[in-house]
BALOGU-745371 format. One record per residue (C-alpha): residue number from 0; residue in one letter; x, y, z. Coordinates in pm, 1 decimal, padded with zeros to 6 digits. Example, Ala and Ser with C-alpha at 12.3 -4.5 7.8 and 13.67 -1.06 7.14 Angstrom:
2
@k:0&r:A&x:01230.0&y:-00450.0&z:00780.0 .
@k:1&r:S&x:01367.0&y:-00106.0&z:00714.0 .
END
This chain:
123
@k:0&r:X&x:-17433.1&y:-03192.3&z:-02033.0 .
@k:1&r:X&x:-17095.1&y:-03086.3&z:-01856.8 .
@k:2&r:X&x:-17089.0&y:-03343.1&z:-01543.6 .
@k:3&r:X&x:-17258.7&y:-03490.8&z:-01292.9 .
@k:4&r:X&x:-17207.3&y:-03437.3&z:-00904.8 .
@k:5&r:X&x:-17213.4&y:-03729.4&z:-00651.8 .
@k:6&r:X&x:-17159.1&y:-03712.9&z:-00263.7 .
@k:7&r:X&x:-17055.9&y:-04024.8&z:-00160.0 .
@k:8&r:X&x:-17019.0&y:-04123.3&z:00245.5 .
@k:9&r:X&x:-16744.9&y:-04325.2&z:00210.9 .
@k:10&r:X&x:-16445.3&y:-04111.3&z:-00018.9 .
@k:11&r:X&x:-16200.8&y:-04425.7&z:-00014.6 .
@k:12&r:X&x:-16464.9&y:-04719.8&z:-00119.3 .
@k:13&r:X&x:-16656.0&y:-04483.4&z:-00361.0 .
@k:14&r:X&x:-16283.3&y:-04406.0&z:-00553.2 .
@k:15&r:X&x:-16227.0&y:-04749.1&z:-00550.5 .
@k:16&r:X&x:-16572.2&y:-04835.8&z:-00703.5 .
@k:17&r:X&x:-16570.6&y:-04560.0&z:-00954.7 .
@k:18&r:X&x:-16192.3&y:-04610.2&z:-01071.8 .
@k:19&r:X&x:-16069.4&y:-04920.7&z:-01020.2 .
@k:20&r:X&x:-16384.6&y:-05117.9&z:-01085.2 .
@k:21&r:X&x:-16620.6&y:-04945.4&z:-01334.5 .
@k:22&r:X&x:-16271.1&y:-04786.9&z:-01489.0 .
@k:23&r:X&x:-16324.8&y:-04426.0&z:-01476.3 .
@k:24&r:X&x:-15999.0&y:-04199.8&z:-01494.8 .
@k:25&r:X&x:-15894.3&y:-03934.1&z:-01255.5 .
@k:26&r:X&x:-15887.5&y:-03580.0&z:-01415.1 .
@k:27&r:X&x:-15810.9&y:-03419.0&z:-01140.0 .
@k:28&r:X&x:-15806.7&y:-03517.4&z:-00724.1 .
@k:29&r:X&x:-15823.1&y:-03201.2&z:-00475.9 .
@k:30&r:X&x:-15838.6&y:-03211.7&z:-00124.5 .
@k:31&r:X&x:-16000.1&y:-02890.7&z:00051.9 .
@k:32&r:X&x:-15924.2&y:-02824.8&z:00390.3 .
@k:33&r:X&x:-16178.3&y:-02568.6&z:00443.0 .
@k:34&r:X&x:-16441.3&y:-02788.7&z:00379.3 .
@k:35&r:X&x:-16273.9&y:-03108.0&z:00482.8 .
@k:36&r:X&x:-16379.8&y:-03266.3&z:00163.3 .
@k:37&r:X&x:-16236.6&y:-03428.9&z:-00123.5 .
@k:38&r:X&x:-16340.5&y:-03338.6&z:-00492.8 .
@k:39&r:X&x:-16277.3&y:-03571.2&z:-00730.3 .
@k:40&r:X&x:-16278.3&y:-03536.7&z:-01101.3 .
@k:41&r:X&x:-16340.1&y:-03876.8&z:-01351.7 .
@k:42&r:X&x:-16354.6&y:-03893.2&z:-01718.2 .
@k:43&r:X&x:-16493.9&y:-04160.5&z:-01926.6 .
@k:44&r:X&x:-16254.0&y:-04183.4&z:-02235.9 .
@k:45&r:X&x:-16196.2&y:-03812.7&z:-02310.3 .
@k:46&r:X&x:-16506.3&y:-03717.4&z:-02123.3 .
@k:47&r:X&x:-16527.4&y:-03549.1&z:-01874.4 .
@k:48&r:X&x:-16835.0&y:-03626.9&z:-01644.1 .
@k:49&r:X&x:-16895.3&y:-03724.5&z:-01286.2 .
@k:50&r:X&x:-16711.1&y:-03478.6&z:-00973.0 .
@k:51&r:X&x:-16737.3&y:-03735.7&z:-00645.5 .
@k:52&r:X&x:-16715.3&y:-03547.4&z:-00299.9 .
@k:53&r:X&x:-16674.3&y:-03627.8&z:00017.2 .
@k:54&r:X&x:-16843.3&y:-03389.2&z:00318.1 .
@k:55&r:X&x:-16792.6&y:-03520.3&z:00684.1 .
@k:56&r:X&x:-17123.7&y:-03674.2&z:00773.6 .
@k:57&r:X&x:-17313.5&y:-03637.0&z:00458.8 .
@k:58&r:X&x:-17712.9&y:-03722.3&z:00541.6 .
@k:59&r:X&x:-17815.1&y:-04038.8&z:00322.1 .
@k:60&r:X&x:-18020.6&y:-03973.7&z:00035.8 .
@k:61&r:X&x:-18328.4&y:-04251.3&z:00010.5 .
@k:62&r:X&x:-18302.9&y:-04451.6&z:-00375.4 .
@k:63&r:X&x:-18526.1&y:-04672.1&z:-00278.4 .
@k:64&r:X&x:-18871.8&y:-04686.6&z:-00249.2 .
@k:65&r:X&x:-18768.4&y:-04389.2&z:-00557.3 .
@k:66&r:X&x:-18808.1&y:-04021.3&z:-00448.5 .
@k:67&r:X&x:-18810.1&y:-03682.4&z:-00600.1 .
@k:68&r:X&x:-18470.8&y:-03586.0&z:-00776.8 .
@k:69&r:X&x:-18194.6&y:-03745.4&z:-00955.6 .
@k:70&r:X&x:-18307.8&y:-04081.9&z:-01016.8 .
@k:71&r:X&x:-18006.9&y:-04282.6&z:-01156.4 .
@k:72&r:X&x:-17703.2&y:-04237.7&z:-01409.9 .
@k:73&r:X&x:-17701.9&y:-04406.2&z:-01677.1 .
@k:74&r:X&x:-17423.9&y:-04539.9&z:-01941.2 .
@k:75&r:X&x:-17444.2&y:-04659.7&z:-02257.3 .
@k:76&r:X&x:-17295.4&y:-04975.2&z:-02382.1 .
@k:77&r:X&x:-17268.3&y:-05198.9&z:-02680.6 .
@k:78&r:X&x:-17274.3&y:-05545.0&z:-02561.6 .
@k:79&r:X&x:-17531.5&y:-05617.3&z:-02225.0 .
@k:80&r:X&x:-17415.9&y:-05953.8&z:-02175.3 .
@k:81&r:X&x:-17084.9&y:-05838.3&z:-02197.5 .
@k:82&r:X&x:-17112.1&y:-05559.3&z:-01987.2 .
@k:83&r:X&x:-17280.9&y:-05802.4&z:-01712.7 .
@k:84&r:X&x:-16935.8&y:-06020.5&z:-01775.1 .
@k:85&r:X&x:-16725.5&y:-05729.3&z:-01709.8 .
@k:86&r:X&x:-16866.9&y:-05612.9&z:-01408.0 .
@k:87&r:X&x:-16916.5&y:-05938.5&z:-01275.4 .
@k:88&r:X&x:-16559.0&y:-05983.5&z:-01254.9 .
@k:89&r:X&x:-16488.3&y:-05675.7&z:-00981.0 .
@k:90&r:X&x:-16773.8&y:-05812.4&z:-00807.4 .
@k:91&r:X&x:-17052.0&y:-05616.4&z:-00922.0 .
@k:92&r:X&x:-17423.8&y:-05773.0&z:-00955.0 .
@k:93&r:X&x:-17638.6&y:-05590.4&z:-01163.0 .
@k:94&r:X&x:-18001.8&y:-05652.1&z:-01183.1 .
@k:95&r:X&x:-18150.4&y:-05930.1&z:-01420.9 .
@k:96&r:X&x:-18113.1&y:-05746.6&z:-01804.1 .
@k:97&r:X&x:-18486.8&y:-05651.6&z:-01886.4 .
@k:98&r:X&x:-18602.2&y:-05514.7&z:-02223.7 .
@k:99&r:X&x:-18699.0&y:-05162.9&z:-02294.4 .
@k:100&r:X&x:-19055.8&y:-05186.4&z:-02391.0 .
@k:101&r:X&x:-19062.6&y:-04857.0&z:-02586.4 .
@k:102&r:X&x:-18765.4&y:-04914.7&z:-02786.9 .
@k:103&r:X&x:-18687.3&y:-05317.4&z:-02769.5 .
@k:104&r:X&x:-18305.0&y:-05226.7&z:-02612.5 .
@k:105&r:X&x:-18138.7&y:-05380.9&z:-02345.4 .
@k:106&r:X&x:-18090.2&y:-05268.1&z:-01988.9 .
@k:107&r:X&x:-17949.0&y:-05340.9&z:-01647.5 .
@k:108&r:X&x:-17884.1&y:-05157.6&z:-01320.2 .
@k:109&r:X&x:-17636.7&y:-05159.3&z:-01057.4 .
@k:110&r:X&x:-17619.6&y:-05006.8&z:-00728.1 .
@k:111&r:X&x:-17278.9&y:-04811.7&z:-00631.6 .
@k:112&r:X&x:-17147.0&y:-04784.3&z:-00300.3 .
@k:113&r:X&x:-17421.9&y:-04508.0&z:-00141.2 .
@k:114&r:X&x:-17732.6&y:-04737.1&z:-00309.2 .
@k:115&r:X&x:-17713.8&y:-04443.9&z:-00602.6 .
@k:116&r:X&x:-17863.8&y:-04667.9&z:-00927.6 .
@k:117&r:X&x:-17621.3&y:-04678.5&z:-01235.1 .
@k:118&r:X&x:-17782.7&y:-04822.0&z:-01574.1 .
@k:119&r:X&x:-17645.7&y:-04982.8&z:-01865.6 .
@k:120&r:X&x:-17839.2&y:-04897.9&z:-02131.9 .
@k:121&r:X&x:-17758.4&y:-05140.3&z:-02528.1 .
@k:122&r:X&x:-17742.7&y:-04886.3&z:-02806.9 .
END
């Protein structure tokens, strides 16, 4: 996989939350004034792998009851409880950690800015 694309509705908060509080790194930050839209570029580590937009009145996209499409993004971690730690401390709540029934591992979701679900997935 190369990257994943997200529209957000809100370029500022969604930075913010992708950045500054789940600690993604910015590749690259454009601004295109044709499109009046931001592209944004984040690595994890030395990976490259989500592009945020912004459009000017993107339509919402429903996550919940779950529809057709991209469902959620999901990372991997080592630690859950640790994890749950981390991202309690920026003010994230994640979801009660559940077990994987098909392979015994930990998991957890959290919602970003738009109501997109992010897992955490124990390897």
């Amino acid at each position: 996989m190369h990257h994943i694309a997200i529209i957000c509705s809100d370029y500022a908060i969604s930075k913010t939350f992708y950045t500054e509080k789940l600690g993604l790194s910015i590749v690259r930050e454009v601004y295109r004034e044709a499109r009046d839209s931001y592209k944004l570029d984040l690595a994890l580590g030395e990976h490259y792998i989500i592009e945020l937009f912004s459009f000017p009145n993107p339509p919402t996209r429903p996550s919940r009851p779950e529809a057709c499409g991209l469902r959620h993004l999901a990372f991997q971690v080592k630690n859950m409880e640790e994890t749950v730690r981390q991202l309690a401390t920026v003010n994230i709540d994640s979801e009660p950690i559940r077990i994987d029934e098909f392979t015994g591992k930990k998991f957890t979701f959290i919602a970003d800015p738009d109501d997109l679900p992010i897992e955490f997935y124990e390897i």
